[in-house]
C-alpha positions in Angstrom: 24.7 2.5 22.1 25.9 1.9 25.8 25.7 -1.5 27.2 23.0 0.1 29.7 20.5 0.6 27.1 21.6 -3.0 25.3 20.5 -4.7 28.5 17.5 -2.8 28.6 16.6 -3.6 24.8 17.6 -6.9 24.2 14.8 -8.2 27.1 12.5 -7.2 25.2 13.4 -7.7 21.9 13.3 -11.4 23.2 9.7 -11.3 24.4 8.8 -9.6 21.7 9.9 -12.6 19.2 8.7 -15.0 21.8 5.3 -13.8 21.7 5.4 -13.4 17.7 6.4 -17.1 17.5 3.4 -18.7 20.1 0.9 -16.5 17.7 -1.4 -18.9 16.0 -3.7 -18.5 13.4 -7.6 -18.3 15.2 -9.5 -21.5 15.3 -13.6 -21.6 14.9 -15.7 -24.0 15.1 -18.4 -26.0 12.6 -20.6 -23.8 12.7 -17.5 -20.7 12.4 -17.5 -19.4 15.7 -14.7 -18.7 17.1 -13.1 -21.3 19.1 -11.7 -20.3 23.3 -8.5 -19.7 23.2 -6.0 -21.1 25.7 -4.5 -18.8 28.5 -1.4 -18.0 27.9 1.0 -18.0 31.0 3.9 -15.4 31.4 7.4 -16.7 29.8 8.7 -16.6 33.2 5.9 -19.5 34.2 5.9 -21.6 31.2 6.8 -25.1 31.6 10.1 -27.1 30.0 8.6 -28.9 27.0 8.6 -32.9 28.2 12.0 -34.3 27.8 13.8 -31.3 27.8 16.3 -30.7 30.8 16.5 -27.0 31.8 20.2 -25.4 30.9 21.8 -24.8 34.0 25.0 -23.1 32.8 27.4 -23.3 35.7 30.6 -21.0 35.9 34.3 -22.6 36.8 35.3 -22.4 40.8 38.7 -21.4 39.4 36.6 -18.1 37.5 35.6 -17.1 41.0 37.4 -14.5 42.7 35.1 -13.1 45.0 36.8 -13.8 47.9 40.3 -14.0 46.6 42.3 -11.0 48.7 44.3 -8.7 46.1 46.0 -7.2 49.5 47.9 -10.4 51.3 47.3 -11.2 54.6 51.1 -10.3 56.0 51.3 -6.8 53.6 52.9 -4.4 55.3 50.6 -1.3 56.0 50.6 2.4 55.1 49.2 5.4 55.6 49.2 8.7 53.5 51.8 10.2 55.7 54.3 7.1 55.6 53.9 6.8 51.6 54.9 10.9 51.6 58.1 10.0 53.5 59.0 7.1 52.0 58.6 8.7 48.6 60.8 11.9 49.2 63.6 9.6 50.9 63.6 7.1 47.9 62.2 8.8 44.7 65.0 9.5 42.4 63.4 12.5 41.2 64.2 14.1 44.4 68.0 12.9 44.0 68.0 14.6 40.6 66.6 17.8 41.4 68.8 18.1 44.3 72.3 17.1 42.9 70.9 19.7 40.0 70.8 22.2 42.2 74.3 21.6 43.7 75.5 21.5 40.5 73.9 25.4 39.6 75.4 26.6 42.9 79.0 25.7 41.7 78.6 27.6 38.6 78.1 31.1 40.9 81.4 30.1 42.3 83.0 29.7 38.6 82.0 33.2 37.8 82.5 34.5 41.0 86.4 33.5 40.8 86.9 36.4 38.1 87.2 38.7 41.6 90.2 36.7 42.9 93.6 36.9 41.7 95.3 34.0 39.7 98.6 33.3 40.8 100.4 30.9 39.3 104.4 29.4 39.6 106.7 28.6 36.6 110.1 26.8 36.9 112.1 27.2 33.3 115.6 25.7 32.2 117.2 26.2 28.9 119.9 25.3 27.2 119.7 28.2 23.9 122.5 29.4 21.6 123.1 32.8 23.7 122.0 35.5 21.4 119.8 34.2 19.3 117.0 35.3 18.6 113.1 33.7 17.9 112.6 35.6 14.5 109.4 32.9 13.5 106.3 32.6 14.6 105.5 35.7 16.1 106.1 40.0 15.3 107.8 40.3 18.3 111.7 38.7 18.3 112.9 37.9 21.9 116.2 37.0 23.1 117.1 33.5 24.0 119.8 32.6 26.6 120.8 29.8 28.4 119.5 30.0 32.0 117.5 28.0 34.8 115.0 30.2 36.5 111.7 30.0 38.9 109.3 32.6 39.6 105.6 33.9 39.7 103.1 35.8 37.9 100.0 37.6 39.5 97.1 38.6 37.3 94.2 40.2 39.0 90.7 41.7 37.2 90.7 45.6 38.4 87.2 46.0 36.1 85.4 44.9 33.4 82.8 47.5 33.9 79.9 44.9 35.1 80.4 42.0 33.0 81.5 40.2 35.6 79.2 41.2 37.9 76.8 40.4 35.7 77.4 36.9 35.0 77.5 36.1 39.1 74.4 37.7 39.5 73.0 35.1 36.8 74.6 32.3 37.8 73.0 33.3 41.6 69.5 33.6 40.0 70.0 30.1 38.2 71.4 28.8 41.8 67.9 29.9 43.5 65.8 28.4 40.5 67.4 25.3 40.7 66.2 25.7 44.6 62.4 26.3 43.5 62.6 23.5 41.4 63.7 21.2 43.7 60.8 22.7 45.9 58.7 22.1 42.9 59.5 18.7 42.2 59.2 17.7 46.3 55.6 19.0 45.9 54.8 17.4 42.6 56.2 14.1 44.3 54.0 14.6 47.4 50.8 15.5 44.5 51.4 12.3 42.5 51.6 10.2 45.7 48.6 11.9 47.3 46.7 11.5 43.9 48.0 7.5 43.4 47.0 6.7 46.8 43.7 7.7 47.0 43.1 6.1 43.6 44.4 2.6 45.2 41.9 3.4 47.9 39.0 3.7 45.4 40.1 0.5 43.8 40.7 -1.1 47.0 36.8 -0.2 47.7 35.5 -1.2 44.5 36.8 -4.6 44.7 34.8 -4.6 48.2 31.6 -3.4 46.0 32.2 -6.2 42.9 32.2 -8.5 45.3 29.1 -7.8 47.2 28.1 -7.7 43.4 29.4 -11.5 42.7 27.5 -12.5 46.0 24.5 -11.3 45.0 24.2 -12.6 41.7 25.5 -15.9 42.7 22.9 -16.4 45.3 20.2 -15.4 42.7 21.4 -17.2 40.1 21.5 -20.0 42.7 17.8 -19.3 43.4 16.7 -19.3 40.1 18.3 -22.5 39.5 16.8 -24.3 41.8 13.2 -23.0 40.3 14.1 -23.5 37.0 15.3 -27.5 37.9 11.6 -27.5 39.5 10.4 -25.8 36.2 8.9 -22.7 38.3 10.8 -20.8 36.4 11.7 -20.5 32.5 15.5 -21.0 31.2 15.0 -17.4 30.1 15.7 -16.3 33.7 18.3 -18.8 34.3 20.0 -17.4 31.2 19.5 -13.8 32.3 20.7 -14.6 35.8 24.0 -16.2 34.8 24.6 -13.4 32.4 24.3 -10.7 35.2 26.5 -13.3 37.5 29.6 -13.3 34.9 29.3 -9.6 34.1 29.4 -9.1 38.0 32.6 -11.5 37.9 33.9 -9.4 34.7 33.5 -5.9 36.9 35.3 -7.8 39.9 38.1 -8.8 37.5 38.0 -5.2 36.4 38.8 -4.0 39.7 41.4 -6.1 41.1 43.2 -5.3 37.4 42.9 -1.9 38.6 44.0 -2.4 42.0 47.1 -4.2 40.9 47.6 -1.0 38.7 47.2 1.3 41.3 49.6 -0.3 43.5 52.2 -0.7 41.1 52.0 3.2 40.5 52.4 3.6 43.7 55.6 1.6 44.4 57.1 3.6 41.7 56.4 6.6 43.7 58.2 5.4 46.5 61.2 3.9 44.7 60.5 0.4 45.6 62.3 -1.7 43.0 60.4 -5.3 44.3 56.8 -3.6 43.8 55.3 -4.0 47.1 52.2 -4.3 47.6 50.7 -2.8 50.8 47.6 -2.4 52.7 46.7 1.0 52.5 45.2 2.8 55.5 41.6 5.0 54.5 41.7 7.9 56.6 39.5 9.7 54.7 36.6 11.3 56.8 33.3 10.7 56.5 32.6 14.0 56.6 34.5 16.0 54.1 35.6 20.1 54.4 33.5 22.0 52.1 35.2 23.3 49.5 36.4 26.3 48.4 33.6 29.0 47.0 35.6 30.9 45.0 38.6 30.3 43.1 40.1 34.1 42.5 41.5 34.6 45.9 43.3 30.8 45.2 44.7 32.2 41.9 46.2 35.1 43.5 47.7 32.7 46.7 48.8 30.3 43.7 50.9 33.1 42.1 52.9 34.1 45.5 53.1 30.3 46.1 54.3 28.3 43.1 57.8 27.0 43.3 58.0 26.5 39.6 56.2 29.7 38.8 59.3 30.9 40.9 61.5 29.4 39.4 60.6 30.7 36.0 60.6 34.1 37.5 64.2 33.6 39.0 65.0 31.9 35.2 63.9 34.8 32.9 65.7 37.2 35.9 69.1 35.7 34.9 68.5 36.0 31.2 68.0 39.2 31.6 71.5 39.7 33.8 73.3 37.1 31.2 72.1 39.7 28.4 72.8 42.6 30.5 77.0 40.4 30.3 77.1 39.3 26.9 76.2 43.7 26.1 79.9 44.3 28.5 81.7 42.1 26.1 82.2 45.1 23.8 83.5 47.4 27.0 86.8 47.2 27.9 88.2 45.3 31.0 91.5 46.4 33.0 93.8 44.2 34.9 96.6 44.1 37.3 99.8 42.3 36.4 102.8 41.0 38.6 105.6 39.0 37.8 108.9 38.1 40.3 111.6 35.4 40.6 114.6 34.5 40.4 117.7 33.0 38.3 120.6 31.4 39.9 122.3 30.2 36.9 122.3 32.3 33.6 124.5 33.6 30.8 126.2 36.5 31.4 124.3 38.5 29.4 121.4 38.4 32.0 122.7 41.1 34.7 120.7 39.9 37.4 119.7 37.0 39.5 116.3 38.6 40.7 113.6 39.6 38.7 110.2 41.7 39.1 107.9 43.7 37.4 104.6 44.7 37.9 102.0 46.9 35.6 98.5 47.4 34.0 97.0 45.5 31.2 94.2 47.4 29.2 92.0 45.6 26.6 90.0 47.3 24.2 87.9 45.3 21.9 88.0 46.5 18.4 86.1 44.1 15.9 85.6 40.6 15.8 83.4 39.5 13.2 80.2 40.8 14.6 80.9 37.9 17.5 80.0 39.9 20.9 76.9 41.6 19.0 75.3 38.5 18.0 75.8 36.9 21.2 73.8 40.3 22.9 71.5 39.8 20.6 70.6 35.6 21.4 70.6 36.5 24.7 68.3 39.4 24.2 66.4 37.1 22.8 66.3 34.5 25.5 65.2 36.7 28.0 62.1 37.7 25.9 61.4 34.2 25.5 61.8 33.7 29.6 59.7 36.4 30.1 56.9 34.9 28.0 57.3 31.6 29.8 56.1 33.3 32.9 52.9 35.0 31.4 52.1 31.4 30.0 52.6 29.5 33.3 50.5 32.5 34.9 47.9 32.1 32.7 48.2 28.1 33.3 47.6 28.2 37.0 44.9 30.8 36.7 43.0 28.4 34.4 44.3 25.4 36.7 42.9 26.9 40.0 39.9 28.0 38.2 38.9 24.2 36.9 39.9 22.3 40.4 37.9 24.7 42.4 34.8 24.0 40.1 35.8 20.5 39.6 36.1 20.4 43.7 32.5 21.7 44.1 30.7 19.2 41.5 32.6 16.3 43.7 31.6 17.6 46.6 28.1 17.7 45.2 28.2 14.4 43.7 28.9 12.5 47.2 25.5 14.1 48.2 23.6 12.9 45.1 25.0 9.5 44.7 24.7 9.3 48.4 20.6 9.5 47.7 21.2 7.4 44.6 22.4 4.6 46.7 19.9 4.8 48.9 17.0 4.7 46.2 18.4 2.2 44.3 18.5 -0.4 47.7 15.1 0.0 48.1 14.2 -0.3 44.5 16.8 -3.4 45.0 14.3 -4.8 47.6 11.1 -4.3 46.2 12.4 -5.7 42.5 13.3 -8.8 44.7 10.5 -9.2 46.8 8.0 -9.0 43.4 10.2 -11.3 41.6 9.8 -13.6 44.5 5.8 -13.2 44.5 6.1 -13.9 40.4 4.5 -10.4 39.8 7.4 -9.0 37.7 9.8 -10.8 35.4 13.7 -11.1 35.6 14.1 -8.2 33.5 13.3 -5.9 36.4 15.2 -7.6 39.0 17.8 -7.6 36.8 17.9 -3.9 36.0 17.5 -3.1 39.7 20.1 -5.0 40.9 22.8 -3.3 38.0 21.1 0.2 39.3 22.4 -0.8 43.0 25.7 -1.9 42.0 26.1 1.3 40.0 25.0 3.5 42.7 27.5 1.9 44.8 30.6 2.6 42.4 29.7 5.9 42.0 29.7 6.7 45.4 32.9 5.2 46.4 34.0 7.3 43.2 33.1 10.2 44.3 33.8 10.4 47.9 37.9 9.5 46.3 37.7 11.7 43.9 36.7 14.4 46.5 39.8 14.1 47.9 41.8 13.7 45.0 40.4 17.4 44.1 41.0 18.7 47.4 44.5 17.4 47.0 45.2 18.8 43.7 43.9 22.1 44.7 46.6 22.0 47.3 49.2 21.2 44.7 47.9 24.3 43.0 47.9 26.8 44.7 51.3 25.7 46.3 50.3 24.5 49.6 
């Protein structure tokens, strides 16, 4: 059972065993008629018994926040547009997604460098029994003799017949997805910032509405008071009126809590370490932009638009060109080989001081354990698995386009209805008050009334926030 309803039963549950307990058993007279009954008055007339002091329960000054500022008076301001900036320059989300990217774009340059020659320098001296002979380690027996030598060797890739190629046009793809997501994570950034700070705005407001709410209260359970200590009215009212007073307080403590959460967020946001709190700016217009009527042609715009969808795209791309490498392995690959220098001191047995040679190098692969096909194969693999990433993140936005339009529209719509809400319940405010005050209706009207008003209120400042928030997330989805 909601508290609403509670409030509403528990009124008159309370007259109900009031009235059960002032019901006496009929008196008659001698002659058994039926003695006149005293009037009864209404609860909300009835006298104190004698000697009885009405229970004036008074709340703490130090419980009273009403007009405690969550915002100080020397907080630095901010609008939307500074909090967007402040965030991308200082959020280290950014930082990471960046330096990521960076980082990818090196890699095209790793596998790029199988184009370019490798040329490297060698400087040997050795002092060898001339003659002999390395006859261990190795089919092959080669000659040792004492010499000191310098030289180079030149080895340059002629073709691996596309594995190479391959494998740059992968890392390229990876490159430009590590771009979209750092476009991705700059508009998530600017979406969660957007989002936070028009949530601190609605909190901001709220506070502004609990404590019209406090006021209120206060000044009727003031009122009350005073005819309760001049037994015009019962303790019943003063009870229900400082009952509606500290719920008012508990909401108002419920909304700086919030507001204080909501500003926190946002300082994370914008990297600041010391938590600032700031006075946000509303620019939020009165008068809204209707919004969208149809969500299919946002869909399609989403799917041209995403940076992450992108991204996966560029992904499952380079899976498919890393497969299309790890198939090569089993090709052959051909290469260029050079090798000259010189030896200024040597045995005799070495005829010359100059040396140089160059020829072709061709490697076959034969049969490795089954190594390069299982390697096709988890690539193979991975590619399928990129592929299905995309339909699932298509099938993701279409559903998340489809839901903020509609969730756009029923905000839109709610401003109007809780708009009229607040309006109704004012007057219904009013006229509660003014029969209270004439003693034809009891507290548990004014009561309700004035819980209807506050109500009203919160969900109109809800609503014209969360408007925005919807406009901004369909912004965010359809990559705008």
């Amino acid at each position: 059972m909601s508290i609403f309803s509670t409030r509403l039963l528990l009124p008159f549950a309370l007259v109900t065993f009031a009235s059960a307990q002032v019901t006496t058993t009929p008196v008659t007279t001698d002659n058994g008629a039926p003695a006149a009954q005293p009037q009864q008055q209404p609860a909300s007339q009835q006298p104190t018994p004698p000697g009885v002091e009405p229970r004036i329960h008074e709340l703490p000054d130090s419980f009273d926040q009403s007009n405690t500022p969550v915002v100080p008076a020397d907080a630095p301001t901010l609008t939307l547009a500074q909090a967007e900036q402040l965030a991308l320059a200082h959020n280290p989300r950014i930082n990471i997604a960046r330096l990521t990217a960076l980082a990818q774009g090196e890699v095209t340059r790793e596998n790029r460098a199988a184009y370019m020659p490798t040329l490297s320098a060698a400087a040997t001296a050795v002092q060898a029994d001339n003659g002999g002979r390395l006859t261990a380690g190795a089919l092959n027996n080669p000659v040792l003799y004492t010499r000191a030598a310098f030289g180079a060797t030149l080895n340059q890739l002629l073709t691996d017949f596309g594995r190479t190629r391959n494998l740059v046009a992968s890392a390229s793809l990876r490159a430009k997805a590590a771009d979209s997501t750092l476009a991705a994570t700059h508009d998530d950034i600017l979406f969660a910032v957007e989002t936070t700070f028009y949530r601190a705005l609605g909190a901001q407001a709220l506070i502004g509405v609990a404590q019209q709410n406090v006021r209120t209260r206060r000044a009727t359970a003031n009122q009350i008071g005073a005819l309760t200590k001049a037994r015009l009215r019962s303790t019943l009212d003063l009870s229900f009126a400082n009952a509606d007073l500290a719920q008012a307080q508990l909401q108002l403590l419920d909304a700086r809590n919030n507001s204080v959460e909501a500003q926190a967020a946002l300082s994370a946001l914008l990297g600041d370490e010391n938590s600032t709190v700031y006075r946000l700016v509303d620019e939020t217009p009165n008068h809204p932009a209707f919004p969208p009527a149809e969500a299919a042609p946002l869909v399609t715009l989403a799917f041209k638009s995403r940076p992450d969808l992108r991204s996966l795209n560029q992904t499952a791309q380079a899976e498919h060109n890393f497969a299309k490498a790890e198939h090569n392995l089993s090709l052959p690959s051909i290469s260029a080989l050079g090798a000259v220098g010189t030896a200024p001191t040597h045995d005799g047995q070495i005829t010359q001081n100059v040396y140089g040679a160059v020829g072709v190098n061709l490697s076959v692969p034969v049969f490795n354990g089954f190594l390069y096909s299982a390697r096709y194969n988890e690539a193979k693999l991975q590619a399928k698995a990129a592929d299905e990433h995309v339909r699932q993140a298509h099938d993701t936005i279409a559903r998340d386009v489809t839901t903020t339009v509609l969730q756009a529209q029923s905000n839109f719509n709610r401003i109007a209805v809780a708009e009229q809400l607040a309006q109704q319940s004012s007057t219904a405010l009013k006229l509660a008050k003014t029969r209270y005050d004439l003693g034809l209706s009891s507290i548990v009207e004014l009561s309700q009334a004035q819980l209807l008003d506050t109500q009203a209120q919160i969900q109109l400042t809800s609503a014209r926030y969360s408007y925005q928030g919807s406009l901004a997330a369909i912004r965010y989805q359809t990559g705008q």
